[in-house]
C-alpha positions as CSV (number, residue, x, y, z in Angstrom):
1,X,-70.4,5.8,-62.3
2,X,-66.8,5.5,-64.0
3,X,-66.0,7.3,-66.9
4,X,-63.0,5.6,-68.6
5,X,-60.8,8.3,-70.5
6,X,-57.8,10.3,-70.6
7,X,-57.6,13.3,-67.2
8,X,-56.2,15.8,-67.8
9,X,-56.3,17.2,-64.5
10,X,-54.7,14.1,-63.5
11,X,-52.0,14.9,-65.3
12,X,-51.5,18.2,-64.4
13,X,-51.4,17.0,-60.9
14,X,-48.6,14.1,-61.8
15,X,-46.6,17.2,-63.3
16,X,-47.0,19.1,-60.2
17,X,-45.5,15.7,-58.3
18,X,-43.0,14.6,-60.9
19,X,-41.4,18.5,-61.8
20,X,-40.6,19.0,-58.2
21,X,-39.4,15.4,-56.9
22,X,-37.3,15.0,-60.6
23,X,-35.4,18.5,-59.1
24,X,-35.4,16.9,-55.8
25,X,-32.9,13.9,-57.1
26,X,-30.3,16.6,-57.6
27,X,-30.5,18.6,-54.3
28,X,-31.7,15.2,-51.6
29,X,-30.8,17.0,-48.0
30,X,-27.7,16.2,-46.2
31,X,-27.9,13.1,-44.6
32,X,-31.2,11.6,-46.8
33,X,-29.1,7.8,-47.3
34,X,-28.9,7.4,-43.4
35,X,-32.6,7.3,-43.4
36,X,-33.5,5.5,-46.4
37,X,-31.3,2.2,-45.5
38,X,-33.8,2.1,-42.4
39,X,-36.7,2.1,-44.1
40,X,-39.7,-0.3,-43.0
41,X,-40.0,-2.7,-45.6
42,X,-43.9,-3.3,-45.0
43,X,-44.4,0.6,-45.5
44,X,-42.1,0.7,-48.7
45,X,-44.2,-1.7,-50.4
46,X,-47.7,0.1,-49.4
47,X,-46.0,3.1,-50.9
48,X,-44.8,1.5,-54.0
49,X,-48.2,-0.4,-54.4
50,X,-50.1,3.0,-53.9
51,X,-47.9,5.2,-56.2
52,X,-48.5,2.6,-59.3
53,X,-52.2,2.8,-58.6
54,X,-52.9,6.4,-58.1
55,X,-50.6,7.5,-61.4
56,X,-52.4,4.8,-63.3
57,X,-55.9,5.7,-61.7
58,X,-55.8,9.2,-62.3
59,X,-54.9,9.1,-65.8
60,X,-57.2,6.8,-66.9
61,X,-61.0,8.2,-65.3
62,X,-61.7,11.1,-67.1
63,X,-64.0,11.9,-63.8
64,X,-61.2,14.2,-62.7
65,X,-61.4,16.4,-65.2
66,X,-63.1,19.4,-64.8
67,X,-67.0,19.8,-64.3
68,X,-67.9,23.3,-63.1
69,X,-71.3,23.0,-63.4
70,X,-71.6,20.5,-60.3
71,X,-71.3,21.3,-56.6
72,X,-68.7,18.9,-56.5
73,X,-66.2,21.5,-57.8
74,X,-65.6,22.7,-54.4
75,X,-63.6,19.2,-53.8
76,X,-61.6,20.0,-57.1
77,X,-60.8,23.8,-55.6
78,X,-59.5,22.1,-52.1
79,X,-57.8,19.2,-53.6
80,X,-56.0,21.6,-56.3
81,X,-54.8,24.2,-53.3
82,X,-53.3,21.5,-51.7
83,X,-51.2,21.1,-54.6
84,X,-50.2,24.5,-54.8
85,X,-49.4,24.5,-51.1
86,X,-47.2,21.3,-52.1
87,X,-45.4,23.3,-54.5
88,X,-44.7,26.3,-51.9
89,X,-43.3,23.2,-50.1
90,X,-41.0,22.7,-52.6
91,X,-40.1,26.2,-53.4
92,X,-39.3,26.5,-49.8
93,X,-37.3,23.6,-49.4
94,X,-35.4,24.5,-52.4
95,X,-34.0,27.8,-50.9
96,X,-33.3,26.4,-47.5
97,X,-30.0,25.0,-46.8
98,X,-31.7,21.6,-47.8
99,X,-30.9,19.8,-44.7
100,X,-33.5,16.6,-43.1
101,X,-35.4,19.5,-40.8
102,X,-35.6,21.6,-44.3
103,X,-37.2,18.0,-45.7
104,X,-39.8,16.9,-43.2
105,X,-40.8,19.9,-42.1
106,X,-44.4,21.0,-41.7
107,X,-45.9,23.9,-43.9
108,X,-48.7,25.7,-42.5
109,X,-49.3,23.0,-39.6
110,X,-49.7,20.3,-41.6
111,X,-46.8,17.5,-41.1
112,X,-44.3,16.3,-42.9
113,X,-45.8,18.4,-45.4
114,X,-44.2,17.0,-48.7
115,X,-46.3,13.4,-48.1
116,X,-49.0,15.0,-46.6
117,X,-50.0,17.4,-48.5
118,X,-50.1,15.4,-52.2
119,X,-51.8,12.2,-50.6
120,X,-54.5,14.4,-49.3
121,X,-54.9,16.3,-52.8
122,X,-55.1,12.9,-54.5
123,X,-57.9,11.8,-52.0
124,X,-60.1,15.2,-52.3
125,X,-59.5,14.5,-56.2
126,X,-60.9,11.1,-55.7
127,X,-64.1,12.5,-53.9
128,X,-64.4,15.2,-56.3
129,X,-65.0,12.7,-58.9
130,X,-66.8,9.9,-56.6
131,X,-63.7,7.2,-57.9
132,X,-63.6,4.8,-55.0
133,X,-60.6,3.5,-57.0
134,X,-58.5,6.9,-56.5
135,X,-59.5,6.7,-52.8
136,X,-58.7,3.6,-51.9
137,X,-55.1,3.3,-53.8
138,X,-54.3,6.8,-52.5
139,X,-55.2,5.4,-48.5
140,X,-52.3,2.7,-49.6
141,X,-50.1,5.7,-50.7
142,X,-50.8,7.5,-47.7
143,X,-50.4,4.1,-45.8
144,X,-46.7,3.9,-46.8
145,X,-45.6,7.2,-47.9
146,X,-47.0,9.2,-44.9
147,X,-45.5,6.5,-43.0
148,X,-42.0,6.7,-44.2
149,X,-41.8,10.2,-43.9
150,X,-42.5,10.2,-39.8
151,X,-40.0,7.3,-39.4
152,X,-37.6,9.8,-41.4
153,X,-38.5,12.1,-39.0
154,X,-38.7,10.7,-36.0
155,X,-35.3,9.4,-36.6
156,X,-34.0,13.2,-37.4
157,X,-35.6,14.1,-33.8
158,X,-34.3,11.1,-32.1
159,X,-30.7,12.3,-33.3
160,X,-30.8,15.6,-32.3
161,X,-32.1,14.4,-29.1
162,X,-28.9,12.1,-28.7
């Protein structure tokens, strides 16, 4: 059922996560420190738990790599337009004015966008190649990354509402 080996999808899809939030350190939107010393500390270690496993997960199946031979490929071509919908996130936020709105925005209708949409990608990968592994550590990720990112922006609309 698992296939231990290198992906190399998966790490074109940690290069698609890393490229972007590596550029991100540089140009953080106005305001970002507020938010992050209010962080719930429950959430931050779901998120840190979950981003260990799914980089370590994805590398190491080689069940993510590409099989275009099975049905299954359609979970690879949703999963994989996600990430490119993730990256128009990011090419967006990098010619706004780069401010918390800018940040946690929604792309497309889906919210807060930048945790959203990678989680989700990771999870179609993990059904694309039937890793219960991927799945579960990527429902921890979502768990506290997802998570932070509405209490970031709940906070931004509860300060523009005061």
């Amino acid at each position: 059922m698992f296939h231990f080996g290198f992906s190399y999808v998966g790490l074109i899809y940690l290069l698609m996560l890393f490229i972007p939030n590596g550029i991100w350190t540089k140009h953080k939107p106005k305001g970002y420190e507020q938010y992050v010393c209010e962080e719930n500390k429950v959430l931050q270690i779901f998120e840190r738990i979950g981003e260990v496993l799914v980089c370590c997960f994805v590398l190491v199946f080689s069940d993510f790599n590409i099989r275009l031979t099975s049905l299954w490929s359609v979970w690879l071509f949703l999963s994989f337009a996600l990430m490119l919908l993730y990256e128009v996130f990011w090419m967006r936020y990098f010619k706004s004015e780069k401010n918390m709105s800018d940040f946690y925005g929604s792309l497309c209708g889906v919210p807060v966008a930048g945790a959203t949409l990678p989680v989700c990608a990771f999870f179609l990968l993990g059904i694309y190649g039937c890793n219960v592994f991927l799945l579960l550590s990527t429902i921890i990720l979502g768990i506290g990354h997802i998570g932070i990112h509405l209490q970031h922006r709940n906070g931004i609309l509860e300060n523009k509402r005061n």
